[in-house]
N, C-alpha and C positions, 0 to 999 in steps of 0.2 A: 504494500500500500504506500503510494507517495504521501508528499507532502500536501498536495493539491487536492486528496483526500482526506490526510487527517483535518486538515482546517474545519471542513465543515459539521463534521462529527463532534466538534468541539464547540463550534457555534450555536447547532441543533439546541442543546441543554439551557445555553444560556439565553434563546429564543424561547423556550418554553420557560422558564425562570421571571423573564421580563413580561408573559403572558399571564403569568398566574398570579404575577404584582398588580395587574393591571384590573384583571380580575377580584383580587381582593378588593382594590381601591372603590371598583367601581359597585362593588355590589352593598356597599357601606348605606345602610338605609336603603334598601331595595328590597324588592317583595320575595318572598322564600318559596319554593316550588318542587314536586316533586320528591314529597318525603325527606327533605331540607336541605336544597339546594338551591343557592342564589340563583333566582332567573337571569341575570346578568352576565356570572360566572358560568349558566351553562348557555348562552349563548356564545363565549368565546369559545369554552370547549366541540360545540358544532363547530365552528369553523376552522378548528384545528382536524377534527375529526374528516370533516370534508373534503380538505385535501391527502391524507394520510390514505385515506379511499381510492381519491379520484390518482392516488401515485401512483399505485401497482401497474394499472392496465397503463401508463403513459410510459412506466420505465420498460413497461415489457417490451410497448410497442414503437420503444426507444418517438414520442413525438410528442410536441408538446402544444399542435393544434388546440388541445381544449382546455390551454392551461389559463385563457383569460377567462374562456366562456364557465370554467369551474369557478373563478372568481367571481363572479357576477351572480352564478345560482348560489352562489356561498351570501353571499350580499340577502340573496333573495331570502333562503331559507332562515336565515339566522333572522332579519328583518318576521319576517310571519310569525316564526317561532313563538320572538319575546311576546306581540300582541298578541297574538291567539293561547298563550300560557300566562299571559298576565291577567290575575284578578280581575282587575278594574280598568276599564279603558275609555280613554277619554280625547278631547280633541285634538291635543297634540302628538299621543299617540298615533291616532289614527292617520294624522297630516305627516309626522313624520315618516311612517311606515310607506305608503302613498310616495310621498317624495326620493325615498330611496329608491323607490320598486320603479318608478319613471326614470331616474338614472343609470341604473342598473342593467335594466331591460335595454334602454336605446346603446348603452354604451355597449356592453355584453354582446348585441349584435352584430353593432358596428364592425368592432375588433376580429368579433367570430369570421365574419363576410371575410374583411379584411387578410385574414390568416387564410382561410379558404382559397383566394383570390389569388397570395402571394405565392403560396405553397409552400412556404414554412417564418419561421421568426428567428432574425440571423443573431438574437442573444442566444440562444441554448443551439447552437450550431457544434459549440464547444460543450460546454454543460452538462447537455444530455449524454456526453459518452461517459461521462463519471458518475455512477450512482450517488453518491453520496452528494457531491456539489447539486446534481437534481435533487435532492432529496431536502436538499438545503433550499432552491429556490420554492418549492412546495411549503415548507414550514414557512420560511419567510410570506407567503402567501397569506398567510393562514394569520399572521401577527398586522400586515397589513389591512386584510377585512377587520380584525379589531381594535387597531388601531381608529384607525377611520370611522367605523362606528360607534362609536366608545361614546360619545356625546350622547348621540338619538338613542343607544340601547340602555346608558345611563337616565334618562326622561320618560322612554317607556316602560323601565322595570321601578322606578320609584314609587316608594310605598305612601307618600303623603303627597299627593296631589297638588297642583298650584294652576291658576288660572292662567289661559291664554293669554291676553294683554297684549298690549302695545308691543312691549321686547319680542313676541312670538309673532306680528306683521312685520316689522322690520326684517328677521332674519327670514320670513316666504319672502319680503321683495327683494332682498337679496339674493336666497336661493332661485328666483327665478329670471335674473339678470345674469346669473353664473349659469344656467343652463341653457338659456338663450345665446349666451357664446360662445360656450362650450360646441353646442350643437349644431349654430349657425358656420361656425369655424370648420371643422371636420364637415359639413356640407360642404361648402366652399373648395374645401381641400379634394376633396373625391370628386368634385366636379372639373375642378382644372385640372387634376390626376388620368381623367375620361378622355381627354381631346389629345387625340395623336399629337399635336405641333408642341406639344407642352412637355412633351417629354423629356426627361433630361432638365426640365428647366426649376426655376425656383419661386412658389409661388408669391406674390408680391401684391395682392390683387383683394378686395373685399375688408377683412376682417383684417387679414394679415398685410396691410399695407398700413396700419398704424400697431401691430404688433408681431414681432416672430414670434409668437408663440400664445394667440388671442383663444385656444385646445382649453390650453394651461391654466389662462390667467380665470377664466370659466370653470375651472375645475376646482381652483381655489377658493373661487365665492361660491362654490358651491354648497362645502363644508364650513365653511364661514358662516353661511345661511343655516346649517343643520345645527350648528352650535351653540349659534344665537336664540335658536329658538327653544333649545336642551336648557340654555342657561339657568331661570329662574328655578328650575328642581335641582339647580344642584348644590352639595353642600360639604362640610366635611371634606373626606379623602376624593367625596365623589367628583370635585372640581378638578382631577387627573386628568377627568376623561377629555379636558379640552385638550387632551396633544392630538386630540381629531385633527382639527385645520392648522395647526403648528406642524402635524405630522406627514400632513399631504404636502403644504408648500416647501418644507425643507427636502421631501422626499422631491420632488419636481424640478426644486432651484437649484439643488447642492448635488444629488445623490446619478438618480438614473433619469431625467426627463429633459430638462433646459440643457446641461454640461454634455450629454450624449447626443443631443442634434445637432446644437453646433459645433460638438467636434467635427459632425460628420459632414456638414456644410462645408463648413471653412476646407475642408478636404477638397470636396467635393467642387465646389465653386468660388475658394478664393485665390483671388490676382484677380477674379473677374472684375471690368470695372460697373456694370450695373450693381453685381452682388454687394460690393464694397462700399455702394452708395446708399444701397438699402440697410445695408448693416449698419452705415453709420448714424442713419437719421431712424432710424425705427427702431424704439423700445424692446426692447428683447422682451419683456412680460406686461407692464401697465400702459396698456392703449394710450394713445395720445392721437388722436384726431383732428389737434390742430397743427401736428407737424409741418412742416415745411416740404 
């Protein structure tokens, strides 16, 4: 066994370790379920559970075609789960659950198509020949859906109810300004991807001519919106759960989403001089539509 396998055999443990922190934190005043288990705590355990499942058939069949669309039914299930096991369910339960399931669903497709289309996803090109490194990107999966959920499943597993309010329309108008450019973006994108002449080229055009990356900055009010409106139930340890939208934008800006396009841009198309003009007047994340 190399090195390139011990690593992730090492990370696995400390990935479930930060899960079951996460877990504890959030299920702090949360309703009990299941002959006495935090609803909270066993929503994250589904979505470890989920992909630990959906491994097997992907290592056997060395592909990792369904490894977004696993995320996104992870999203799903876990999302129903909490509501449909929680006691008592109320408006913001209900809007949040709803608002994930329209995320989820359009993005989950998206991706799936998208993978279908390309005929494969050139991150696990490498990956998938090492069990354990897959094995690694699957848990990591798994920490990500609860991550990211951690807010809305912290709101709909709480045991003392708090009214909607004001705080809970500001974070839907948000949420649904983040999913309008999210969605309009990746429209945009697949449409100028469609036209033979465009090939090869870089799109500059709609959404994306006042942002490189307007996917993104969509995906970040998204969870912005999910956690504004999680806010007022939380309390104690349970105000953890905001590394929701702490955890998508660092994951986006620093990790694998902003830093990995344009690496592969600047590859790809810089000395260009149009690229170069674009890259200098356009915001890499926060729209600016009075650009120059």
């Amino acid at each position: 066994m190399n090195e390139n396998d011990i690593q992730p055999l090492v990370a696995i443990p400390i990935i479930l370790f930060i899960a079951t922190c996460l877990a504890l934190a959030g299920s702090q005043g949360g309703v009990i379920v299941l002959g006495g288990i935090p609803l909270f705590a066993f929503g994250v355990a589904i979505a470890f559970i989920i992909q630990g499942i959906a491994f097997i058939p992907a290592y056997i069949k060395s592909t990792e075609k369904f490894f977004d669309l696993t995320g996104s039914l992870t999203y799903i299930t876990v999302i129903i789960l909490s509501v449909v096991l929680s006691p008592e369910i109320d408006i913001r339960s209900i809007l949040l659950m709803v608002l994930v399931l329209i995320w989820a669903i359009r993005l989950g497709t998206f991706l799936f198509r998208r993978i279908l289309k390309e005929g494969e996803d050139k991150r696990f090109k490498e990956i998938k020949q090492s069990g354990p490194r897959f094995l690694l990107t699957w848990t990591l999966q798994g920490l990500w859906v609860s991550f990211t959920l951690a807010a809305a499943l912290a709101a709909i597993t709480v045991e003392q109810r708090v009214e909607f309010g004001m705080i809970g329309l500001i974070g839907l108008m948000i949420w649904i300004l983040g999913f309008g450019f999210e969605a309009f973006a990746d429209y945009q994108k697949s449409k100028f991807r469609s036209i033979p002449e465009n090939k090869g080229k870089f799109i500059n055009t709609g959404l994306w001519s006042i942002s490189r990356h307007p996917n993104y900055f969509g995906e970040i009010l998204i969870w912005v919106g999910i956690a504004i409106i999680a806010l007022p139930t939380l309390q104690g340890w349970r105000w953890m759960t905001l590394i929701s939208p702490v955890f998508v934008t660092l994951l986006l800006t620093k990790v694998s989403g902003i830093p990995l396009l344009e690496k592969h841009a600047d590859e790809k198309w810089g000395g260009q001089d149009d690229y170069e003009e674009y890259k200098k007047n356009t915001p890499v994340l926060i729209p600016n539509p009075f650009k120059k």
